[in-house]
RODO-2510 file (C-alpha; in nm, 4 decimals, decimal comma):
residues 393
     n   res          X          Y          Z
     1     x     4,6169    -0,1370    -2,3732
     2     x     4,5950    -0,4824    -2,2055
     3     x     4,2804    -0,6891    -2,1901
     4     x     4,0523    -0,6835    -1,8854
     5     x     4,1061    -0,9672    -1,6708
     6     x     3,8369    -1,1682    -1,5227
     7     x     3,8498    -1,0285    -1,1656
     8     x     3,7951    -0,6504    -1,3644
     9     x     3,4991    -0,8248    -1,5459
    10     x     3,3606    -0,9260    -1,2302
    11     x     3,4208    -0,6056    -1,0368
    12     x     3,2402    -0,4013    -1,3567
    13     x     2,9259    -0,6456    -1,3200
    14     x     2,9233    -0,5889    -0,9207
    15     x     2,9044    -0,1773    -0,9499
    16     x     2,6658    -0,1933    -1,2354
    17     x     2,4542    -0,4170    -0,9969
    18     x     2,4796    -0,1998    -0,7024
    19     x     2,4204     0,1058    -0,9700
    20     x     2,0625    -0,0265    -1,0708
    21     x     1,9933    -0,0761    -0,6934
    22     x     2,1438     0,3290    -0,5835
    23     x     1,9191     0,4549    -0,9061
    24     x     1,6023     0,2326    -0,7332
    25     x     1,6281     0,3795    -0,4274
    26     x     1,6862     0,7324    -0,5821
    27     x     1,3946     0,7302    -0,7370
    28     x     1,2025     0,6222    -0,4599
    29     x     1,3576     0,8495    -0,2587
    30     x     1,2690     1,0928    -0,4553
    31     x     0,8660     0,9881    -0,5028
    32     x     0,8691     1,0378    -0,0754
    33     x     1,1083     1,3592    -0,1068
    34     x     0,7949     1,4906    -0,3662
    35     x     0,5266     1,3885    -0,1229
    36     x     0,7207     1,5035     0,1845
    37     x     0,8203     1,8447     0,0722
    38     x     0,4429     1,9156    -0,0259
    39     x     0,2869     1,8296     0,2981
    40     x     0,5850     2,0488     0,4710
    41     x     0,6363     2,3363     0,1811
    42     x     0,2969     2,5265     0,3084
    43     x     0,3618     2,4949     0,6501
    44     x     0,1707     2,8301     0,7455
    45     x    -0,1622     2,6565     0,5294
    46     x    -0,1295     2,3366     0,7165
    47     x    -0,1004     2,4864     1,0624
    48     x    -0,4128     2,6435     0,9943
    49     x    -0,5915     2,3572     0,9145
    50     x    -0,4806     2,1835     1,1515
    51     x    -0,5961     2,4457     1,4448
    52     x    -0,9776     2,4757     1,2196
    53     x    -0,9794     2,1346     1,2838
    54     x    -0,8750     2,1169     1,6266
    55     x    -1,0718     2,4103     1,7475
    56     x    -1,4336     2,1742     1,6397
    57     x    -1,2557     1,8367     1,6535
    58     x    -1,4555     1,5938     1,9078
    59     x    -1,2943     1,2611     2,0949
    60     x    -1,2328     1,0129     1,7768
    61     x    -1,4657     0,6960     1,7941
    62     x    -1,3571     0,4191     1,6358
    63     x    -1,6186     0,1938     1,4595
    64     x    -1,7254    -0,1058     1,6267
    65     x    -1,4738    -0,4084     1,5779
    66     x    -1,7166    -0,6132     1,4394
    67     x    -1,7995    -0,3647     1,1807
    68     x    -1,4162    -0,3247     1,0401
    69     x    -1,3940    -0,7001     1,0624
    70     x    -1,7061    -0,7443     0,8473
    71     x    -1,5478    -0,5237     0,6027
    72     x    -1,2691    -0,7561     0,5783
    73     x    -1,5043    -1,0514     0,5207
    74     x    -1,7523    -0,9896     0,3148
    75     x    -1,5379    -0,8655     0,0258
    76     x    -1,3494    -1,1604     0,0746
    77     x    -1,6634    -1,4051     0,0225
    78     x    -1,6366    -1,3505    -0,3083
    79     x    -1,3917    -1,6118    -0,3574
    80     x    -1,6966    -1,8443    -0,3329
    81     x    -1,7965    -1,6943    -0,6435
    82     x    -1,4869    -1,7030    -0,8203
    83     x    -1,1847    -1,8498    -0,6488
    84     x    -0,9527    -1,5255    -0,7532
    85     x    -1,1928    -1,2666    -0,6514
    86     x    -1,1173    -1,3560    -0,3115
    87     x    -0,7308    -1,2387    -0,3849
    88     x    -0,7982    -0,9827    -0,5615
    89     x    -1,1358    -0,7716    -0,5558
    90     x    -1,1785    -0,9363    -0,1894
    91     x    -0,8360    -0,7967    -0,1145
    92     x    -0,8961    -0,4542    -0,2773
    93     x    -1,2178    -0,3770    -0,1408
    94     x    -1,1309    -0,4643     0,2105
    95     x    -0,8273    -0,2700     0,2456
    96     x    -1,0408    -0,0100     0,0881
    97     x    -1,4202    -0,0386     0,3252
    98     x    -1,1824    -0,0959     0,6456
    99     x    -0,9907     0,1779     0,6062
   100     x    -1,2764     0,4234     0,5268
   101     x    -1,5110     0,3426     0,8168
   102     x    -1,1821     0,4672     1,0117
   103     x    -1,1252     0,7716     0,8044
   104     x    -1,4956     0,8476     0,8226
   105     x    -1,5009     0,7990     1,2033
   106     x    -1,1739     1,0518     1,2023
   107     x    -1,3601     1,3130     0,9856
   108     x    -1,6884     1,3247     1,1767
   109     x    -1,5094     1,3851     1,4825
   110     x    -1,3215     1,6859     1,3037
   111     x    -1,6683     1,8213     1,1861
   112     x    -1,5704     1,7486     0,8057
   113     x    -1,8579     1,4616     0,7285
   114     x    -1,7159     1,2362     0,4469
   115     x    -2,0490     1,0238     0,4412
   116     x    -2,2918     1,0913     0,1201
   117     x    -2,6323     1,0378     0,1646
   118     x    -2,8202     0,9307    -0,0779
   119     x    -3,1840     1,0275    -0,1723
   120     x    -3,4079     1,0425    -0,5056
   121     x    -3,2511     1,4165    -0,5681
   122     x    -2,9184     1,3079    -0,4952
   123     x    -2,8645     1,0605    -0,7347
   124     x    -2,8705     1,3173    -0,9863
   125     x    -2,5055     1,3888    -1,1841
   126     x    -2,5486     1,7748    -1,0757
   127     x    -2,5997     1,6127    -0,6913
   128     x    -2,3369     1,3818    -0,7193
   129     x    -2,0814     1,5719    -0,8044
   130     x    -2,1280     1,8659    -0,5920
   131     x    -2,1613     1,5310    -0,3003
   132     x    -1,7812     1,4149    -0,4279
   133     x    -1,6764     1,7902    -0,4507
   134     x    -1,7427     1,8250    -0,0778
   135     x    -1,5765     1,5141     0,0071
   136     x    -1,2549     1,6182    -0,2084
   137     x    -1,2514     1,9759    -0,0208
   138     x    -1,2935     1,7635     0,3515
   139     x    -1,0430     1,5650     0,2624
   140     x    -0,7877     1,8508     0,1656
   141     x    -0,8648     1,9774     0,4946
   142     x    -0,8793     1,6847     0,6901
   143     x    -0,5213     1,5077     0,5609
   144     x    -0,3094     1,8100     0,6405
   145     x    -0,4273     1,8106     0,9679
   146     x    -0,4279     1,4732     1,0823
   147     x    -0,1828     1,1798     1,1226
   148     x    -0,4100     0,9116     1,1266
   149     x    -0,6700     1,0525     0,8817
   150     x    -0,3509     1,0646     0,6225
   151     x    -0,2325     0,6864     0,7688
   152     x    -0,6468     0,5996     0,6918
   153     x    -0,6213     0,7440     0,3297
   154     x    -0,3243     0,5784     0,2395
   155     x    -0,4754     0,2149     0,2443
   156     x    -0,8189     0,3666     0,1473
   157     x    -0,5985     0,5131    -0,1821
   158     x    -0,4236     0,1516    -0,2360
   159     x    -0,7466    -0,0340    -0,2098
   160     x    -0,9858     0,1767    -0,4210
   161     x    -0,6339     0,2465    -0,6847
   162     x    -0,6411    -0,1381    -0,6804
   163     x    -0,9963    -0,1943    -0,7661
   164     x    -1,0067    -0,0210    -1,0559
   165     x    -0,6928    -0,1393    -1,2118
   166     x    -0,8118    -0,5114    -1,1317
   167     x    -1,1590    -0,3856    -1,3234
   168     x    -0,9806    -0,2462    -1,5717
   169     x    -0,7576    -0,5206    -1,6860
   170     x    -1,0300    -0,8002    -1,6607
   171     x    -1,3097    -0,5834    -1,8622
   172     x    -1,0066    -0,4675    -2,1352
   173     x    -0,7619    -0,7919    -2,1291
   174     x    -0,8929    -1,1389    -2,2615
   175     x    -0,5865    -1,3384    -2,1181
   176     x    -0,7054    -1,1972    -1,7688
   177     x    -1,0431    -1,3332    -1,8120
   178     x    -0,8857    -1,6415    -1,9729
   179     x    -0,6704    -1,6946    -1,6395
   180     x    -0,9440    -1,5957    -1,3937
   181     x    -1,1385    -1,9364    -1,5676
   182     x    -0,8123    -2,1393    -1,5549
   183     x    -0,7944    -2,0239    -1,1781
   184     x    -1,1442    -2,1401    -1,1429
   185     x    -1,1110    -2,4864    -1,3174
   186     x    -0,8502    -2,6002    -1,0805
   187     x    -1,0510    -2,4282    -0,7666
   188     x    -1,3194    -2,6519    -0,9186
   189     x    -1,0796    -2,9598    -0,9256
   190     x    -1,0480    -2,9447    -0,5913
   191     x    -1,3956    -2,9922    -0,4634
   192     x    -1,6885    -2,7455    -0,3761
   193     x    -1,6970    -2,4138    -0,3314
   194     x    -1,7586    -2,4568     0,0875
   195     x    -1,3828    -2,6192     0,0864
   196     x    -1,2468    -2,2902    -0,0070
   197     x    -1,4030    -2,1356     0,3532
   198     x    -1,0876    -2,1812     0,5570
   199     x    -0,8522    -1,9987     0,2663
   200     x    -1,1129    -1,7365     0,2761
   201     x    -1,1187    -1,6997     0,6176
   202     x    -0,7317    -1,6578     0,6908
   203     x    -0,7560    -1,4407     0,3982
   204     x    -0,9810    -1,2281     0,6575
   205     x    -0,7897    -1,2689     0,9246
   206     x    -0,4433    -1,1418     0,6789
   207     x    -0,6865    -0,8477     0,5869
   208     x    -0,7766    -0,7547     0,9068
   209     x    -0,4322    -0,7586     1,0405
   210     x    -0,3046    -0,4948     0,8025
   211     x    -0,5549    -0,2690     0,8694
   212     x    -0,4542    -0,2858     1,2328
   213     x    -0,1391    -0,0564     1,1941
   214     x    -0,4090     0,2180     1,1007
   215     x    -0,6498     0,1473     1,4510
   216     x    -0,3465     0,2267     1,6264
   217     x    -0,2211     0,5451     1,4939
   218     x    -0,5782     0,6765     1,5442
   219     x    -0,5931     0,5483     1,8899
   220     x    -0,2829     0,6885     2,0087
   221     x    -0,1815     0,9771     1,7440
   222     x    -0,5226     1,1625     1,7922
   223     x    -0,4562     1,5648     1,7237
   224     x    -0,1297     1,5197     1,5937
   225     x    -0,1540     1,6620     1,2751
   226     x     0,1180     1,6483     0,9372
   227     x     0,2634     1,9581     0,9663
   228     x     0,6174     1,9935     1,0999
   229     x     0,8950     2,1990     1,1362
   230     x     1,2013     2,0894     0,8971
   231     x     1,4984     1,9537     1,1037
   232     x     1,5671     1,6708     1,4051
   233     x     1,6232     1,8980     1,6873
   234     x     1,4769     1,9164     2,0399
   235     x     1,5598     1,5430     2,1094
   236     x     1,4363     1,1801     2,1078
   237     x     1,0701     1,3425     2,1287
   238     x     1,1281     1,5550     1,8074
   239     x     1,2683     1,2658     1,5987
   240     x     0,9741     0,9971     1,6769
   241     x     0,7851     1,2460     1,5871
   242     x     0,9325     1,3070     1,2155
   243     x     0,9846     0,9294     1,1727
   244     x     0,6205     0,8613     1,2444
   245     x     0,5601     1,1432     0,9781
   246     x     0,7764     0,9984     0,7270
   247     x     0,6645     0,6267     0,7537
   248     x     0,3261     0,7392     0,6746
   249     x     0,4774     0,9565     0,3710
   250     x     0,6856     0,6786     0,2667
   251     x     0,3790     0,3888     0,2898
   252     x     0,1993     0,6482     0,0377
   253     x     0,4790     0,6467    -0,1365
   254     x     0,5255     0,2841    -0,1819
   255     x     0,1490     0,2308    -0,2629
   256     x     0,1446     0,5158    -0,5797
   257     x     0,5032     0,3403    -0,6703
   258     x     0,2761     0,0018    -0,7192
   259     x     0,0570     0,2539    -0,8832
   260     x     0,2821     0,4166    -1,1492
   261     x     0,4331     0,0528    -1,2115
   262     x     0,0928    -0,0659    -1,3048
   263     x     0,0388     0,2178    -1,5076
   264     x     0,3645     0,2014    -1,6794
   265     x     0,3239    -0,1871    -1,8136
   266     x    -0,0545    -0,1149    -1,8925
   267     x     0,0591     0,1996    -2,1175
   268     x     0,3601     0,0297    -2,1972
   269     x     0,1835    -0,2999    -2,3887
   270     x    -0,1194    -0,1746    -2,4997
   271     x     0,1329     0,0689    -2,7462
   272     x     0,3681    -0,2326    -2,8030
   273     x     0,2162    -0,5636    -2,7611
   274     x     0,1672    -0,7669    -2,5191
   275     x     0,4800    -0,9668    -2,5641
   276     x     0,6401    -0,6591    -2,4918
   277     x     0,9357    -0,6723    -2,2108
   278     x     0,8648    -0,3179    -2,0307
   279     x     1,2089    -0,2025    -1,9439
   280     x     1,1632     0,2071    -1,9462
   281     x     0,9820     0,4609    -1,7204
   282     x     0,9814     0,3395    -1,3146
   283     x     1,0885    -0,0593    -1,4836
   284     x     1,4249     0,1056    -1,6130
   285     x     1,5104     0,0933    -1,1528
   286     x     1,2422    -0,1303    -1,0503
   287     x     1,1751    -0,5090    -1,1940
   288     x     0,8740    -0,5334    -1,0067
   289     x     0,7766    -0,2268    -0,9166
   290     x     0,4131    -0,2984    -0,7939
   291     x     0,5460    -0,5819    -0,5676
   292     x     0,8295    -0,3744    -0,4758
   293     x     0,5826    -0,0241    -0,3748
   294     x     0,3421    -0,2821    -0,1671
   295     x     0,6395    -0,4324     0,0067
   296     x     0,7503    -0,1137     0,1087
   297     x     0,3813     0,0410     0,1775
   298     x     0,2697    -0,2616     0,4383
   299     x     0,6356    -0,2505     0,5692
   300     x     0,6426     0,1428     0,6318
   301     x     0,2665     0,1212     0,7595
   302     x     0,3631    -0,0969     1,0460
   303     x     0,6677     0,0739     1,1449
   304     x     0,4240     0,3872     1,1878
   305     x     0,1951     0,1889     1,4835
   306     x     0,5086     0,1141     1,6733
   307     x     0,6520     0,4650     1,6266
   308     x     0,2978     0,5681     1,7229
   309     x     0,2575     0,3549     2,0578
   310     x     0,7094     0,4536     2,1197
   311     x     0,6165     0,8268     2,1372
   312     x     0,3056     0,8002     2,3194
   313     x     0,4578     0,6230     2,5821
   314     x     0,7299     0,8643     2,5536
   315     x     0,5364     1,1862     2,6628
   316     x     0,3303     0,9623     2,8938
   317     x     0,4550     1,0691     3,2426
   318     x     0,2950     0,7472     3,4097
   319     x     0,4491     0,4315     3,5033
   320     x     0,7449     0,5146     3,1764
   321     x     0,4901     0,4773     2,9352
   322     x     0,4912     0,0838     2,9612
   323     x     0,0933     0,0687     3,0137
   324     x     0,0429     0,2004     2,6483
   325     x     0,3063    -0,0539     2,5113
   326     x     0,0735    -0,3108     2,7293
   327     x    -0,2648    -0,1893     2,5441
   328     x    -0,1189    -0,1898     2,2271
   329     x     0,0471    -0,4736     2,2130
   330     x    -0,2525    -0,6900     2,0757
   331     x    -0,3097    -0,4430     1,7776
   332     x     0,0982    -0,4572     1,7088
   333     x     0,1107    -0,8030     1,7153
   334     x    -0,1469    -0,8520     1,4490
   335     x     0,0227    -0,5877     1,2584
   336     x     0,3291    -0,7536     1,2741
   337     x     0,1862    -1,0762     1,1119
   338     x    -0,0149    -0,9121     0,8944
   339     x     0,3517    -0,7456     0,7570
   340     x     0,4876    -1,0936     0,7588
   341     x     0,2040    -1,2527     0,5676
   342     x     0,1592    -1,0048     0,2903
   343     x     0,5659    -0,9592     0,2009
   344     x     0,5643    -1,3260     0,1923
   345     x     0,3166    -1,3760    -0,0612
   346     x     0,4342    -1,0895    -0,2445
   347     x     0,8235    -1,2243    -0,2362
   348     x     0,6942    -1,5151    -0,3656
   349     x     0,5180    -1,3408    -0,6593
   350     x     0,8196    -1,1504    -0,7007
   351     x     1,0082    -1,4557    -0,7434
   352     x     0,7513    -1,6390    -0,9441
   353     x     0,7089    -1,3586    -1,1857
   354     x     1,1085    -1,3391    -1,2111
   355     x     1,1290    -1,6988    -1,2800
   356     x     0,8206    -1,6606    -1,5837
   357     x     1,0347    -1,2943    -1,7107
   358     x     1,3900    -1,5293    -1,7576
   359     x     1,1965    -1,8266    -1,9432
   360     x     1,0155    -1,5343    -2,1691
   361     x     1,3019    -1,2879    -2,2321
   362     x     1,6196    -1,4820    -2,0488
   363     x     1,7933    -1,5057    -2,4030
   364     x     1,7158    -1,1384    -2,4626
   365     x     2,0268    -0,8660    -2,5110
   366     x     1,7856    -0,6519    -2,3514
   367     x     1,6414    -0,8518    -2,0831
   368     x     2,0187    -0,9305    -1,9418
   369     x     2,0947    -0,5720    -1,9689
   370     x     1,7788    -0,4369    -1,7902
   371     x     1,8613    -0,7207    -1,4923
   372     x     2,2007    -0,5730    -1,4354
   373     x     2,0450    -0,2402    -1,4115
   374     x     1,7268    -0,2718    -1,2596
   375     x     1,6488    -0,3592    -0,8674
   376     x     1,4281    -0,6940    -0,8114
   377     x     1,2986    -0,5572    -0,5267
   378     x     1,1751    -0,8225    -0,2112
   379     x     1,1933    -1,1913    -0,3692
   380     x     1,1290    -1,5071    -0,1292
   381     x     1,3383    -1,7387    -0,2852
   382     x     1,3929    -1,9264    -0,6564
   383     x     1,0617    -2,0440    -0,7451
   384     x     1,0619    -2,2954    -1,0498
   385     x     0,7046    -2,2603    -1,1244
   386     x     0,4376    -2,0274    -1,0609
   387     x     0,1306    -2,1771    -0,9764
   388     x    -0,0409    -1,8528    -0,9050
   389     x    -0,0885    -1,6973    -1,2233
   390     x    -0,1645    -1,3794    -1,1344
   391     x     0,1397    -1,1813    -1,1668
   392     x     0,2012    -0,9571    -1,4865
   393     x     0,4741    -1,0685    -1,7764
***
């Protein structure tokens, strides 16, 4: 049998490249399939939730702007406190308090209060529980049955999920603390503290702007509710309509991806060391599987506004539908940079992290297996250094 020749070489590398990427995408195809086919699978339930709702459901009204904006900020003004706390907590509890104040505007209107209010007999464990009890059973009610509520949850999910990984690894990791203080000791090199106000602020603004995607689902996707029939027919109408549906599946999707990826490394070192190169569970398709979910989570979250605003102004029988595209297009504008800005910085993690990974493990058997095999996911680039520090080995 003859020896393979270079060009046979190089056509071996090129499928097993294009195989890590087709298993990547199958398994996040099949992390939406999962979440899609449970939403649809009880249709008969969700129909019926949808119509309880409906039948007590008053006109949605948004919070005040100032209020969702403040949400965005004052999270953020931690960063004054310690430089990375405006990345990271800020970024996590904004996402999170933004999105709720919608979701809690959406479930009063349905009659399914998600407010807790909190007395002397409350704060009991017995009271508190039974309070997050009746939350949990609103929400299983409310999701099914709403579009925008389940749009709403999704970034309340990523930001809350967020938090408490972020907690987690700086209360249970030293080298996080260690790189929070190194963080801060350049901050402090700098100058002040009042010289990191317009970072801050743009970090508001970024914040802001990816929560719009969500105001404009609820403005214009009010009623429509999860539930659907399996299939494309009955026309253009019938497809915007499943495609608004899946983007919000798949931006859930991409956010517990981030989720599971986080999980997997944490689980992952903590049994092997923290020199460990995590190459199994979602790593053995994804590199970066964190990056990778929010990428696709603030990607799919935008497409849903403009599929929202495209089939409103679809079955809008006045002037073509043009005057919602008109009214919306502030809110889609923001959401398009807000898209922009956050895959940017996270293609630029990607690529940092990448660039820290082949330095580590570069002269690794492993390591140059699990690259052939394994999707990067969204990088910005080759990045030489990494200045940020706040990416996971």
């Amino acid at each position: 049998m003859s020896s393979p020749t270079l060009k046979d070489e190089i056509t071996l590398k090129s499928h097993k490249h294009v195989l890590g990427r087709r298993r990547g995408v199958k398994a996040f195809a099949g992390l939406g399939i999962f979440l899609f086919t449970l939403l649809t699978s009880n249709a008969a339930i969700a129909k019926t939730a949808a119509t309880t709702v409906s039948t007590a459901a008053a006109p949605v009204i948004l919070p005040p702007m100032h209020k969702i904006l403040l949400a965005c900020l004052l999270p953020t003004l931690l960063g004054f406190y310690k430089s990375e706390y405006g990345v990271s907590y800020g970024y996590g509890t904004a996402m999170a308090a933004s999105s709720y104040l919608i979701l809690a505007s959406i479930s009063q209107s349905a009659g399914l209060p998600l407010a807790v209010s909190f007395t002397s007999s409350s704060t009991k464990p017995a009271a508190i529980l039974t309070s997050l009890s009746a939350m949990l059973d609103s929400l299983r009610t409310l999701l099914p049955a709403s579009l925008p509520a389940f749009h709403a949850f999704a970034l309340f999910f990523y930001g809350t999920r967020l938090n408490l990984f972020l907690l987690y690894r700086e209360l249970c990791l030293p080298r996080f603390r260690a790189m929070r203080e190194r963080i801060e000791d350049r901050a402090k090199k700098q100058g002040g503290r009042l010289k990191r106000t317009p970072f801050l602020l743009s970090c508001t603004f970024l914040y802001f702007c990816m929560v719009c995607p969500v105001l404009v689902t609820t403005k214009v996707c009010e009623g429509m509710s999860m539930s659907c029939a399996v299939g494309l027919g009955g026309g253009l109408t019938s497809i915007l309509e499943q495609s608004l549906r899946l983007s919000v599946i798949v931006a859930l999707s991409g956010f517990l991806l981030g989720a599971f990826g986080d999980l997997n490394k944490s689980i992952g070192k903590m049994l092997k060391g923290e020199d460990t190169l995590i190459t199994g569970g979602i790593f053995r398709y994804f590199r970066h599987p964190n990056y990778t979910g929010e990428v696709i989570g603030w990607t799919s979250s935008c497409l849903a506004a403009f599929l929202a605003v495209a089939l409103k102004a679809m079955t809008d029988s006045s002037n073509g539908g043009l005057h919602i595209w008109k009214s919306m297009a502030g809110y889609l504008s923001l959401s398009v940079m807000g898209t922009i800005g956050i895959s940017f910085v996270l293609g630029a993690a990607t690529a940092g992290l990448e660039f820290r990974q082949h330095e580590k493990y570069g002269d690794s058997e492993e390591y140059k297996q699990w690259v052939k095999k394994s999707w990067v996911g969204f990088k910005m680039g080759k990045r030489k250094k990494d200045d940020s520090e706040n990416g996971q080995e």
